[in-house]
C-alpha positions in Angstrom: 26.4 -51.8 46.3 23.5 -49.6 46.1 21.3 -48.8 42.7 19.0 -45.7 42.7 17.2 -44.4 40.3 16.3 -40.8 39.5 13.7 -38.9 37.5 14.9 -36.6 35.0 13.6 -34.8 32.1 14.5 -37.3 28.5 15.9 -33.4 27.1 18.1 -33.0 30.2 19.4 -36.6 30.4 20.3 -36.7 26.4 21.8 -33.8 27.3 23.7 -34.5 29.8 24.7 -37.8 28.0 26.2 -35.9 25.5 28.4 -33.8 27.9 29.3 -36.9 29.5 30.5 -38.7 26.5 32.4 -35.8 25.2 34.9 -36.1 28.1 35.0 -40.1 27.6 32.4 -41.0 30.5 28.4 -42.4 30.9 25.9 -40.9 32.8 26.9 -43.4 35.6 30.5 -42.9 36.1 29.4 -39.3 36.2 27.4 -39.8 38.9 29.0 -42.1 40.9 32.5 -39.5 40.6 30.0 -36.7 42.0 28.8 -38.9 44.9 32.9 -39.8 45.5 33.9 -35.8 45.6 30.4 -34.5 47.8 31.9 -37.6 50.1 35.7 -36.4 50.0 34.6 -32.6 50.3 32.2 -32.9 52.6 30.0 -30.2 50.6 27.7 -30.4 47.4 30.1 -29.6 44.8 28.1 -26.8 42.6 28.9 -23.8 42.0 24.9 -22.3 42.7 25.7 -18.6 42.4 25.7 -16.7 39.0 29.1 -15.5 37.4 30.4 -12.2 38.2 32.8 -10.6 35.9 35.5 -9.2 37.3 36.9 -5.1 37.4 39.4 -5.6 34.7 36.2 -7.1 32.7 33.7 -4.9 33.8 35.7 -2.0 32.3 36.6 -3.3 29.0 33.3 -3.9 28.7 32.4 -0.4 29.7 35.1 1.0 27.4 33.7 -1.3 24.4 30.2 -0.3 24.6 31.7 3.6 24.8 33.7 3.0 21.4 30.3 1.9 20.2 28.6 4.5 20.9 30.7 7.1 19.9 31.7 5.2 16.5 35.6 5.7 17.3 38.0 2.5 17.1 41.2 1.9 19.5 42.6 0.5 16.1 43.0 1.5 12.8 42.4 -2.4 11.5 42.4 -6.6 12.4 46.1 -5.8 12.2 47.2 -3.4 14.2 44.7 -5.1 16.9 46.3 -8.3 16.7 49.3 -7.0 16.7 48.4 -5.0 20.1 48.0 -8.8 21.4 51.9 -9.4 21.6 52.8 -6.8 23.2 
């Protein structure tokens, strides 16, 4: 068995504790699961590139920011939107 040690920020390690411990684990079961997948994938398991919304998202956001701007609702209340959801 090996021990390392790494440097992080005291913010970003409380953090990241906290994180940890919300799913039930410490900092070093953490770790050591990340070391286990990198192993078993044979990559570095982040995902590095920033989130792109998709189309359908992209243009509910377009149509949002249109009903804004115009001051026009799709709905005439919380209810009738809600009720939109079960259909």
């Amino acid at each position: 068995m090996a021990i390392m040690s790494i440097r992080v920020s005291e913010p970003d390690k409380q953090q990241a504790a906290a994180v940890a411990e919300h799913y039930g684990f410490d900092l070093s079961s953490v770790t050591r699961a990340f070391w286990k997948q990198m192993v078993r994938e044979q990559r570095i398991p982040l995902n590095l590139g920033a989130y792109e919304p998709n189309a359908e998202t992209l243009e509910s956001l377009r149509q949002g920011e249109e009903a804004i701007k115009s001051g026009t609702a799709r709905f005439a209340d919380a209810d009738e939107m809600l009720a939109s959801l079960k259909d």
